[in-house]
PyMOL CGO cylinders between C-alpha atoms (Angstrom):
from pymol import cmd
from pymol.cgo import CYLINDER

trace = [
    CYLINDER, 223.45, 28.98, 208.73, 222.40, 28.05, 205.11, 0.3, 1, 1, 1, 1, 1, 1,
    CYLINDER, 222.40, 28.05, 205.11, 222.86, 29.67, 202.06, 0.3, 1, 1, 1, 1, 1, 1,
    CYLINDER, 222.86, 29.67, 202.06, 220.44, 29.76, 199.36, 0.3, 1, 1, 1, 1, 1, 1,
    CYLINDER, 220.44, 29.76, 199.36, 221.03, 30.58, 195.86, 0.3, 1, 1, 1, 1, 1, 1,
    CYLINDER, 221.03, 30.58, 195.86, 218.13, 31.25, 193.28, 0.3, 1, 1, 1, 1, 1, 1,
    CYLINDER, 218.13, 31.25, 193.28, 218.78, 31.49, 189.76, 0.3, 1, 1, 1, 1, 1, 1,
    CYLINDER, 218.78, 31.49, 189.76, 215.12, 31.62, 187.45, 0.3, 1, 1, 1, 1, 1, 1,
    CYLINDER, 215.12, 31.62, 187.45, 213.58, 33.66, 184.72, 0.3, 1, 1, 1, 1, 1, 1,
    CYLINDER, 213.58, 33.66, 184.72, 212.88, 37.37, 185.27, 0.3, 1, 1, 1, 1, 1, 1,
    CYLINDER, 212.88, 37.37, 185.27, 209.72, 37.42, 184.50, 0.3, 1, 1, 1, 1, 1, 1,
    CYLINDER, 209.72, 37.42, 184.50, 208.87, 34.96, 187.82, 0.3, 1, 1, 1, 1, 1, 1,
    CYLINDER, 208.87, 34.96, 187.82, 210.80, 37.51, 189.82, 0.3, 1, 1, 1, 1, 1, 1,
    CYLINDER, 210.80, 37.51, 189.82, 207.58, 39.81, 191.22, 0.3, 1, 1, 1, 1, 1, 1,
    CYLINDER, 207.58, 39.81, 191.22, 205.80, 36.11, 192.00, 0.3, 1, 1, 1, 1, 1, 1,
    CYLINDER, 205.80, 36.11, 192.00, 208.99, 34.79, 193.61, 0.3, 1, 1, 1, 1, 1, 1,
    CYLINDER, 208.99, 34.79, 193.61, 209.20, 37.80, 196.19, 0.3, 1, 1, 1, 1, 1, 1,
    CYLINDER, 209.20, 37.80, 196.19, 205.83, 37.70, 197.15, 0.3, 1, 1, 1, 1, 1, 1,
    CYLINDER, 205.83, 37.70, 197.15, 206.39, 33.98, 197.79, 0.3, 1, 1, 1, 1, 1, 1,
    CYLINDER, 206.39, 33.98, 197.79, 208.80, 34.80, 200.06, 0.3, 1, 1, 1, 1, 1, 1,
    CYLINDER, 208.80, 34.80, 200.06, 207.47, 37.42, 201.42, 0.3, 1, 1, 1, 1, 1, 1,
    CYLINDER, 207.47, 37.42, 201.42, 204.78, 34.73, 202.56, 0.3, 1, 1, 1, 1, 1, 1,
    CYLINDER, 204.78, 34.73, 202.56, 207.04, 32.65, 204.37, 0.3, 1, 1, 1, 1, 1, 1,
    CYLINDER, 207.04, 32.65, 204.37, 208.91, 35.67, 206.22, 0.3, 1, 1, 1, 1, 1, 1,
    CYLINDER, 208.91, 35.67, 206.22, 211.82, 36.33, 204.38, 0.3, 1, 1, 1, 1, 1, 1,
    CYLINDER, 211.82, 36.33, 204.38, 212.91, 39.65, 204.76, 0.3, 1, 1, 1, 1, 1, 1,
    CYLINDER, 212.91, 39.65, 204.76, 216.55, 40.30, 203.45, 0.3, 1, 1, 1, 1, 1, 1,
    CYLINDER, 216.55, 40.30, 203.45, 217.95, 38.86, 200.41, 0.3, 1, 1, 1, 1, 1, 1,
    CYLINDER, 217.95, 38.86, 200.41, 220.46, 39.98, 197.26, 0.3, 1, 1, 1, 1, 1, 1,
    CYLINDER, 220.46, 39.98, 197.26, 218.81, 40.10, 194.17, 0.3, 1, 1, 1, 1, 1, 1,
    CYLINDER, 218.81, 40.10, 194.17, 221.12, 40.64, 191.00, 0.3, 1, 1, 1, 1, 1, 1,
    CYLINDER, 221.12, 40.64, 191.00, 220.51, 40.37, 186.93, 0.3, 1, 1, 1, 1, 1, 1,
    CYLINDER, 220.51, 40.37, 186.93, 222.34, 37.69, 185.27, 0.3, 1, 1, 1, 1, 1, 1,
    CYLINDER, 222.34, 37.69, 185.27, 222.69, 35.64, 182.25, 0.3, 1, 1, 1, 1, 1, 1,
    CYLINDER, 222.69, 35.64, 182.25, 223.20, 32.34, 181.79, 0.3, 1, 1, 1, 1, 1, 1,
    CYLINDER, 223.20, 32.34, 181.79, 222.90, 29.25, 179.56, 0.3, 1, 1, 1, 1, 1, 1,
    CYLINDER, 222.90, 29.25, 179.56, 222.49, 25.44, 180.16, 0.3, 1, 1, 1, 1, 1, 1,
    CYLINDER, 222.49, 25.44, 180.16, 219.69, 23.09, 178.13, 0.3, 1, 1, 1, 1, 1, 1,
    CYLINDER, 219.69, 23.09, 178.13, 217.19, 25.76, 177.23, 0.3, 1, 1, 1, 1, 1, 1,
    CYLINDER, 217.19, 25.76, 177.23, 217.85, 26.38, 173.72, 0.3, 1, 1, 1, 1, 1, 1,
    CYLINDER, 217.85, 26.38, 173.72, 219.19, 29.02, 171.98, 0.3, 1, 1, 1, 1, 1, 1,
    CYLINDER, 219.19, 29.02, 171.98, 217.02, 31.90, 170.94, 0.3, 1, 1, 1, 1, 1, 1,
    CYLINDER, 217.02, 31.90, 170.94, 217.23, 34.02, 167.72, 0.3, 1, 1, 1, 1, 1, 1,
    CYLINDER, 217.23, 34.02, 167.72, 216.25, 37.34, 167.85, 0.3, 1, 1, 1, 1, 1, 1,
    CYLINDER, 216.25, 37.34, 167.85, 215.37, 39.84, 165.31, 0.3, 1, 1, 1, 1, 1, 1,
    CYLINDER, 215.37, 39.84, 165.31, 216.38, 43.45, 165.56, 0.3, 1, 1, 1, 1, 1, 1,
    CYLINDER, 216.38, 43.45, 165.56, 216.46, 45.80, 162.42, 0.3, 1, 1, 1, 1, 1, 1,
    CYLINDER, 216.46, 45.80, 162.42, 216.25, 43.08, 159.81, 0.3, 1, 1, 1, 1, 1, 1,
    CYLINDER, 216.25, 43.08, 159.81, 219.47, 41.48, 161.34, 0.3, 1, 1, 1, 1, 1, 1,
    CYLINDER, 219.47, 41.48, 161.34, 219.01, 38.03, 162.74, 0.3, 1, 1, 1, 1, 1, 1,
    CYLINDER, 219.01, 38.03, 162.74, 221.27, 37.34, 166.03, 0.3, 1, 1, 1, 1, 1, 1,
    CYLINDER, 221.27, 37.34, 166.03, 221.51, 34.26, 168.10, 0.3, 1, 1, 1, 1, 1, 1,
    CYLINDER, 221.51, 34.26, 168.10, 221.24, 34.52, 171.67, 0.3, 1, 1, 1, 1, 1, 1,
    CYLINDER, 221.24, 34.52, 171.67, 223.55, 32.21, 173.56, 0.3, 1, 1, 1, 1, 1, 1,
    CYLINDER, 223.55, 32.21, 173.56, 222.56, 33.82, 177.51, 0.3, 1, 1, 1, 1, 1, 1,
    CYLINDER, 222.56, 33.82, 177.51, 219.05, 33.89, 178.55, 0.3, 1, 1, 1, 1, 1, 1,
    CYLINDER, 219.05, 33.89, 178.55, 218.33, 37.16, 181.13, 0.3, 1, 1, 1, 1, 1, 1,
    CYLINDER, 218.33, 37.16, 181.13, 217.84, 35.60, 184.70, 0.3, 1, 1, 1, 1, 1, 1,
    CYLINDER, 217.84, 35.60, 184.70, 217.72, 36.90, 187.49, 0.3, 1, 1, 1, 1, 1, 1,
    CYLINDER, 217.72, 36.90, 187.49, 219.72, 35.80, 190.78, 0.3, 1, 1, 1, 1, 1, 1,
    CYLINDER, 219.72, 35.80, 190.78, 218.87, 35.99, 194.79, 0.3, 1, 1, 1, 1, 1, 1,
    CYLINDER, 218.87, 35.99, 194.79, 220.91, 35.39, 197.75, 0.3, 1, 1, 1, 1, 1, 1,
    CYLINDER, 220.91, 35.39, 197.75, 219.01, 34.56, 201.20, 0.3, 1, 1, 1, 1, 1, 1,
    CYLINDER, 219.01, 34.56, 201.20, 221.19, 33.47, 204.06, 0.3, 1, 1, 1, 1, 1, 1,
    CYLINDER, 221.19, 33.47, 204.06, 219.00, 32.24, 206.97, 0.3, 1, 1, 1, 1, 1, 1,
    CYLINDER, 219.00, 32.24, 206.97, 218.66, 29.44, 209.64, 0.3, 1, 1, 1, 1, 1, 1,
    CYLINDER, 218.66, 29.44, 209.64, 218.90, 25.56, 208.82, 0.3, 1, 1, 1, 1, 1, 1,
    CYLINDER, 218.90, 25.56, 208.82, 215.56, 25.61, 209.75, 0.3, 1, 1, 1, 1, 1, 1,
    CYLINDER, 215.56, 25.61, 209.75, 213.81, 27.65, 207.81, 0.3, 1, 1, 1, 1, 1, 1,
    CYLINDER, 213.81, 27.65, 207.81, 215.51, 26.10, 204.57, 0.3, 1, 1, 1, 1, 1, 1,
    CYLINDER, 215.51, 26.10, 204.57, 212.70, 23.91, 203.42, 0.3, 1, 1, 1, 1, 1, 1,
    CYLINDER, 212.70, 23.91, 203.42, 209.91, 26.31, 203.57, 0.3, 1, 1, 1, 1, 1, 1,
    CYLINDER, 209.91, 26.31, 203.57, 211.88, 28.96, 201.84, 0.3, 1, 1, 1, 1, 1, 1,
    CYLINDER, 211.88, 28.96, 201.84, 213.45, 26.47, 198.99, 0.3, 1, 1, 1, 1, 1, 1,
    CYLINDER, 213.45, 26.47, 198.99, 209.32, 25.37, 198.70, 0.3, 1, 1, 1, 1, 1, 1,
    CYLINDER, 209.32, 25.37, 198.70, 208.15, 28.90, 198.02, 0.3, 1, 1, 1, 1, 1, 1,
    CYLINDER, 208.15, 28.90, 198.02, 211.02, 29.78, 195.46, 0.3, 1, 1, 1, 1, 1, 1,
    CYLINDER, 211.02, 29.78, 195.46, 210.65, 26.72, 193.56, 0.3, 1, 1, 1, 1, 1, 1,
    CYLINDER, 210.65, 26.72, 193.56, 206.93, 26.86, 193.64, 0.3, 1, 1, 1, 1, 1, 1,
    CYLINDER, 206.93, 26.86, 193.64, 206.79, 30.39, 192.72, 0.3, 1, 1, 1, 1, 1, 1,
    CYLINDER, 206.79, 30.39, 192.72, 209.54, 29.99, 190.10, 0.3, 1, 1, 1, 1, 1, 1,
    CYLINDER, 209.54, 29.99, 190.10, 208.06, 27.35, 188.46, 0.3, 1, 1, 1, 1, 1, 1,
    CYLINDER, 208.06, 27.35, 188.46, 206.53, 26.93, 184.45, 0.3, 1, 1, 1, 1, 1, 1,
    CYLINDER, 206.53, 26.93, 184.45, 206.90, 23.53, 183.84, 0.3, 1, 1, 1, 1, 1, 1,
    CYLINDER, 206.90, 23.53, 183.84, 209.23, 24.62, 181.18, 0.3, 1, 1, 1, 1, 1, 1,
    CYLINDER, 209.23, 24.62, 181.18, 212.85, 24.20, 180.40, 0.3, 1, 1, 1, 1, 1, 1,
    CYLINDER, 212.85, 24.20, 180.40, 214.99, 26.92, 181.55, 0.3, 1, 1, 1, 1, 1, 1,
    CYLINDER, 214.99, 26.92, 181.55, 212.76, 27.45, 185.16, 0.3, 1, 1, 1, 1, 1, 1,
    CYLINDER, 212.76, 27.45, 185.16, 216.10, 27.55, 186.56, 0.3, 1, 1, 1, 1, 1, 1,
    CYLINDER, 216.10, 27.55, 186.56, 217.96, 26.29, 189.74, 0.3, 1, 1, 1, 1, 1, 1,
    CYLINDER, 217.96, 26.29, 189.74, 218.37, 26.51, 193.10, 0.3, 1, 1, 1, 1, 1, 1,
    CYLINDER, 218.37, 26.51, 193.10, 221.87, 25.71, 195.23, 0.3, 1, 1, 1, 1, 1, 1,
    CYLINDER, 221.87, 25.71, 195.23, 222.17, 25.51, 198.99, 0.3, 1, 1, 1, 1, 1, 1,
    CYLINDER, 222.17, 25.51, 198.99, 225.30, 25.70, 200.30, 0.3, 1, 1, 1, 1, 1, 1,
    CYLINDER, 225.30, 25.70, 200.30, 227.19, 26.16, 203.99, 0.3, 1, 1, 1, 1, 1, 1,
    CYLINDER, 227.19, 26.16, 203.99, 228.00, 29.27, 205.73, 0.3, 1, 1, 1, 1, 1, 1,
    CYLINDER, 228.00, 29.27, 205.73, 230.61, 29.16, 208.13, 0.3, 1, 1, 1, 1, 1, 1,
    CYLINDER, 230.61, 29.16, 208.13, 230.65, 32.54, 209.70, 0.3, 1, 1, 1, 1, 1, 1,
    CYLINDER, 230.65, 32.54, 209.70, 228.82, 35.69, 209.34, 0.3, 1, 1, 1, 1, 1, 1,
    CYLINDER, 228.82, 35.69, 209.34, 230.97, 38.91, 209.99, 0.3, 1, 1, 1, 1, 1, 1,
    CYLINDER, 230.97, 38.91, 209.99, 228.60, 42.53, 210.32, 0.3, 1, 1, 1, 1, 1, 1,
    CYLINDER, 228.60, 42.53, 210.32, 231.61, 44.79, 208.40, 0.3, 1, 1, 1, 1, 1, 1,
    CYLINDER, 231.61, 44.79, 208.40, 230.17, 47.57, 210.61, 0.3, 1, 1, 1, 1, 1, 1,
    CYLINDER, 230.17, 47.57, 210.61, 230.20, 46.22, 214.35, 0.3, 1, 1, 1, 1, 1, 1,
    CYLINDER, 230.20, 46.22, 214.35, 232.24, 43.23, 213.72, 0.3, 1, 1, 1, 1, 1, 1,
    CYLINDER, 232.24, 43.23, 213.72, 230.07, 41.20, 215.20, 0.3, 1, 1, 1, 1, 1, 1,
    CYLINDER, 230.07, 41.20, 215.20, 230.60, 37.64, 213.98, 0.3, 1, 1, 1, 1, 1, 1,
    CYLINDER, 230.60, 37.64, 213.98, 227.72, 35.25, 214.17, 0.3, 1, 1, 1, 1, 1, 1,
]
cmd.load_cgo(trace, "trace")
């Protein structure tokens, strides 16, 4: 089994799930996160205050699944993801060794 880790701007996230929802995905993780790496830093205005903001919003999902399916769900993620613009984000596939259902215990 293959893990796959999305990390791209919140504003793709409604496009990104429909993408997936294309290609059959069913369960996945989704969390709210903030990051950095080369997109720049962003300065914000709020009550005549200037602040500088180091951690763009993001937003993360998780979608175990089969080796085989991989490609086609990597495809739609980066596809829908996409905006040709620094800062689209990244996507990491790892390894899973086992799978353990907390509530059986039922190891896959």
């Amino acid at each position: 089994m293959i893990k796959i880790e999305a990390i791209f701007r919140l504003c793709r996230f409604e496009a990104v799930k429909a993408a997936l929802a294309k290609v059959d995905v069913r369960g996945m993780t989704v969390s709210e996160v903030k990051g950095c790496g080369k997109q720049k830093r962003a300065i914000e205005h709020y009550r005549g205050s200037e602040y500088e903001i180091l951690f763009h919003p993001k937003v993360k999902i998780e979608i175990v699944t089969l080796k085989e399916n991989m490609n086609k769900i990597i495809d739609a993620i980066s596809y829908a993801a996409r905006t040709d613009e620094t800062g689209d984000g990244k996507i990491f596939v790892s390894e899973i060794a086992e799978v353990v259902h907390i509530r059986t215990g039922q190891r896959d």
